[in-house]
BALOBA-1460 file (C-alpha; in Angstrom, 3 decimals):
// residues 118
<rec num="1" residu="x" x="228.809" y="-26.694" z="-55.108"/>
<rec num="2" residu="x" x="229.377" y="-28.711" z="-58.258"/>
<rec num="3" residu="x" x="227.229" y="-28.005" z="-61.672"/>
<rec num="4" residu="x" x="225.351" y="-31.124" z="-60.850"/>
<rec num="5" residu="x" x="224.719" y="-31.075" z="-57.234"/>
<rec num="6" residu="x" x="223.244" y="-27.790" z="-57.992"/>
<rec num="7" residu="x" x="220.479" y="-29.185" z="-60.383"/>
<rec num="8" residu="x" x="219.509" y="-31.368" z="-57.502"/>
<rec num="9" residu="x" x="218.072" y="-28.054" z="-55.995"/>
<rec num="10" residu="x" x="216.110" y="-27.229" z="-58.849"/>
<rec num="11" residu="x" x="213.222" y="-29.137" z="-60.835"/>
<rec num="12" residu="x" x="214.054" y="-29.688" z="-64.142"/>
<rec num="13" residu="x" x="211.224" y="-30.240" z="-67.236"/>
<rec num="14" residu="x" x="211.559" y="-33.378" z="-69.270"/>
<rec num="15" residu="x" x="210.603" y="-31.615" z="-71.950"/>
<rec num="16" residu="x" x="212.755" y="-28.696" z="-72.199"/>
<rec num="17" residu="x" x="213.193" y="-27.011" z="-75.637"/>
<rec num="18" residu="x" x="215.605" y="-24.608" z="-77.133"/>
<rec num="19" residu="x" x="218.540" y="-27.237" z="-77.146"/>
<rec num="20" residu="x" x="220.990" y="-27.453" z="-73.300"/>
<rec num="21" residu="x" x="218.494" y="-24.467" z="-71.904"/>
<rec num="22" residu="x" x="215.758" y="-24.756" z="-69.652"/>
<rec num="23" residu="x" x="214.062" y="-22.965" z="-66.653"/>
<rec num="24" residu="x" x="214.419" y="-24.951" z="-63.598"/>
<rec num="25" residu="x" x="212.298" y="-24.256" z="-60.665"/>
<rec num="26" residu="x" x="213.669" y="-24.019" z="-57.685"/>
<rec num="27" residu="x" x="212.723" y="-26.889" z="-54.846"/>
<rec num="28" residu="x" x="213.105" y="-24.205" z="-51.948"/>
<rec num="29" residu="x" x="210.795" y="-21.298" z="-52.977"/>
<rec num="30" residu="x" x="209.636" y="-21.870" z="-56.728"/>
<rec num="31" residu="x" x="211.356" y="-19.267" z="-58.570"/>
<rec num="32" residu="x" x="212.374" y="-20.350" z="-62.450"/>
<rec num="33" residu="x" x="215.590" y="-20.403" z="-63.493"/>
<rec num="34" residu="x" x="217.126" y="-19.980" z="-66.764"/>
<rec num="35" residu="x" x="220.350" y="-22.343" z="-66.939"/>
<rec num="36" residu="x" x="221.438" y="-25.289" z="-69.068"/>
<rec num="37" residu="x" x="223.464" y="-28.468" z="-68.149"/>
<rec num="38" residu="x" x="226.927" y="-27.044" z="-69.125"/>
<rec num="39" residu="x" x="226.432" y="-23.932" z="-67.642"/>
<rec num="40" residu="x" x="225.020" y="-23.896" z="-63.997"/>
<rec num="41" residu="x" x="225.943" y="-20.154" z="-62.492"/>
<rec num="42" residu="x" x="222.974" y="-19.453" z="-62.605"/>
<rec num="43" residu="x" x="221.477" y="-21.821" z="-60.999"/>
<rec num="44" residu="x" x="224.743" y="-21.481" z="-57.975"/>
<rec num="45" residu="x" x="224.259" y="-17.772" z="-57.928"/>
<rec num="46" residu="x" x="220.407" y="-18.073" z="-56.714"/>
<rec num="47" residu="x" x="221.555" y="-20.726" z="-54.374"/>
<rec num="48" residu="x" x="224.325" y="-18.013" z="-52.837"/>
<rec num="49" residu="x" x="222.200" y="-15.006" z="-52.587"/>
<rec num="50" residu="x" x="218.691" y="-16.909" z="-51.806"/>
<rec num="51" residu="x" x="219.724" y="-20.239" z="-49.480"/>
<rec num="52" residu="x" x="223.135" y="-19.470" z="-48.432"/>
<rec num="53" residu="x" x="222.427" y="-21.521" z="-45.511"/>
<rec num="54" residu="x" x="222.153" y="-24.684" z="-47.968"/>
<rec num="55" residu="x" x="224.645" y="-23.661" z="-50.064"/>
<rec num="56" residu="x" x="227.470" y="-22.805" z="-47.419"/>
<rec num="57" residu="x" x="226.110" y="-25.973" z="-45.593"/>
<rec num="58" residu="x" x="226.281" y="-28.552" z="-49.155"/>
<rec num="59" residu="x" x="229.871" y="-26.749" z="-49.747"/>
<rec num="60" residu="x" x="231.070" y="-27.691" z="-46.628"/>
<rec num="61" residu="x" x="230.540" y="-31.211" z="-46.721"/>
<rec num="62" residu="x" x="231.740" y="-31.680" z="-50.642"/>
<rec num="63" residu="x" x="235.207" y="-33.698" z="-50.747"/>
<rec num="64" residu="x" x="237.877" y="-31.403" z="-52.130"/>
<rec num="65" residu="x" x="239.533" y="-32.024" z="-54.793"/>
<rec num="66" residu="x" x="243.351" y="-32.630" z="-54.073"/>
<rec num="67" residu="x" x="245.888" y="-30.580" z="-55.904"/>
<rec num="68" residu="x" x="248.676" y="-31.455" z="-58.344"/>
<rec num="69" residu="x" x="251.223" y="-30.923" z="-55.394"/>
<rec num="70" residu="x" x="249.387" y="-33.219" z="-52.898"/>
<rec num="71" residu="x" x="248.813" y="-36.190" z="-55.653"/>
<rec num="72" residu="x" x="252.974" y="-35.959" z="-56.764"/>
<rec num="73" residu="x" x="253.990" y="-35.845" z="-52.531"/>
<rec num="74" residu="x" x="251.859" y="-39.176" z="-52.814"/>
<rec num="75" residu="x" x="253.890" y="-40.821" z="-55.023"/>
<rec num="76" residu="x" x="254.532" y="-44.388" z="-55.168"/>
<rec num="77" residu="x" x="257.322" y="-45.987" z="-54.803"/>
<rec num="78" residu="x" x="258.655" y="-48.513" z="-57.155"/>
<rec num="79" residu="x" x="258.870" y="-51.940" z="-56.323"/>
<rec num="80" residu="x" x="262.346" y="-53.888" z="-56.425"/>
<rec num="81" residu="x" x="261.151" y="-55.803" z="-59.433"/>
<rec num="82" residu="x" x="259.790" y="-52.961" z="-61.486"/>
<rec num="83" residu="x" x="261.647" y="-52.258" z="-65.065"/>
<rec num="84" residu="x" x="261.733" y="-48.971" z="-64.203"/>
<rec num="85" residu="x" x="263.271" y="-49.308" z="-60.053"/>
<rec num="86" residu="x" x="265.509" y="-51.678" z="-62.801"/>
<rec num="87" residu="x" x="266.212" y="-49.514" z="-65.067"/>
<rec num="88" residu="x" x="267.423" y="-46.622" z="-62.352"/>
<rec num="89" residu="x" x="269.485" y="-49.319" z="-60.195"/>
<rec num="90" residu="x" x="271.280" y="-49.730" z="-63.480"/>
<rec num="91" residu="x" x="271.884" y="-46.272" z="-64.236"/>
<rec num="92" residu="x" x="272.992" y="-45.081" z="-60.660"/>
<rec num="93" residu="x" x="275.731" y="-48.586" z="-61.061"/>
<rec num="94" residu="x" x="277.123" y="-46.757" z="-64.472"/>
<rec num="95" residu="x" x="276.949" y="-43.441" z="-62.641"/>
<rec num="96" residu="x" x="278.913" y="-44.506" z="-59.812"/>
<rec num="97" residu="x" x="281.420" y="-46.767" z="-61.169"/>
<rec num="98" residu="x" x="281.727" y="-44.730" z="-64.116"/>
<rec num="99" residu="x" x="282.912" y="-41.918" z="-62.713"/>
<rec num="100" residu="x" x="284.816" y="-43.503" z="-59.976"/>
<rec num="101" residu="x" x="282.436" y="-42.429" z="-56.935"/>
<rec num="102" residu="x" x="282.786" y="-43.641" z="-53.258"/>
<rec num="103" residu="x" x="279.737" y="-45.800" z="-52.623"/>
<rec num="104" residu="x" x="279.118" y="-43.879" z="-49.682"/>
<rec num="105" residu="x" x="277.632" y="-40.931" z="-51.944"/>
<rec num="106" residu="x" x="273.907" y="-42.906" z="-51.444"/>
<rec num="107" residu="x" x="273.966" y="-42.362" z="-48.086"/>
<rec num="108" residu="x" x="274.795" y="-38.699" z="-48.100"/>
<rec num="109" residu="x" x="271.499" y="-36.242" z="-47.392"/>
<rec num="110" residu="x" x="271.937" y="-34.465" z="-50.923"/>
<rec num="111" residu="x" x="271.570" y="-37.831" z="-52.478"/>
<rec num="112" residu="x" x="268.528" y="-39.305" z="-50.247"/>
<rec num="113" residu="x" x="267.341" y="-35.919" z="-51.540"/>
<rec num="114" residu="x" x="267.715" y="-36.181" z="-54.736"/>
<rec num="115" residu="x" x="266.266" y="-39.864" z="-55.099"/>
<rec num="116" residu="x" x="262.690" y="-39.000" z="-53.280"/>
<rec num="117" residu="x" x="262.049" y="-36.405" z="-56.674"/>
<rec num="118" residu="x" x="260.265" y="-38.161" z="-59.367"/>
């Protein structure tokens, strides 16, 4: 449950004082709640150990967030005209006939390999 889908739960005063805290009352069975905006635990700890029916039930249906690994697997290709797809072409040319390598090096597995890291 994110810090502001929590506060959804919860009525918060217009008026609140002492800077970020408030009480909020919660919309379920009217207990107060000390919390501020940056910091919500308490606020998700009442909603764990009082409604964990609504809590498990919100949590379940929250997108997840993908992880560093899943967004680089995405990748995108370059397209033929991009400076950079450019810029490699070039380089793999001066690799290749530089050192005097068989063209048929880009079709070996090790080299597919090696071109789908980014």
């Amino acid at each position: 449950m994110s810090s502001k889908s929590v506060l959804e739960h919860f009525t918060v005063p217009d008026d609140f004082q002492n800077g970020n805290t408030f009480k909020g009352k919660c919309m379920h069975c009217g207990t107060l709640i000390s919390g501020s905006y940056k910091v919500t635990s308490n606020f998700v700890t009442h909603m764990k150990r009082k409604h964990r029916d609504l809590y498990i039930l919100h949590s379940e249906n929250k997108e997840i967030q993908p992880t560093l690994t899943q967004c680089i697997k995405k990748s995108v290709k370059y397209s033929p005209s991009d400076p950079k797809q450019l810029e490699m072409t070039n380089a793999l040319i001066m690799f290749i006939a530089g050192d005097l390598l068989p063209l048929s090096i880009v079709e070996s597995e090790e080299f597919k390999n090696l071109m789908e890291k980014d």
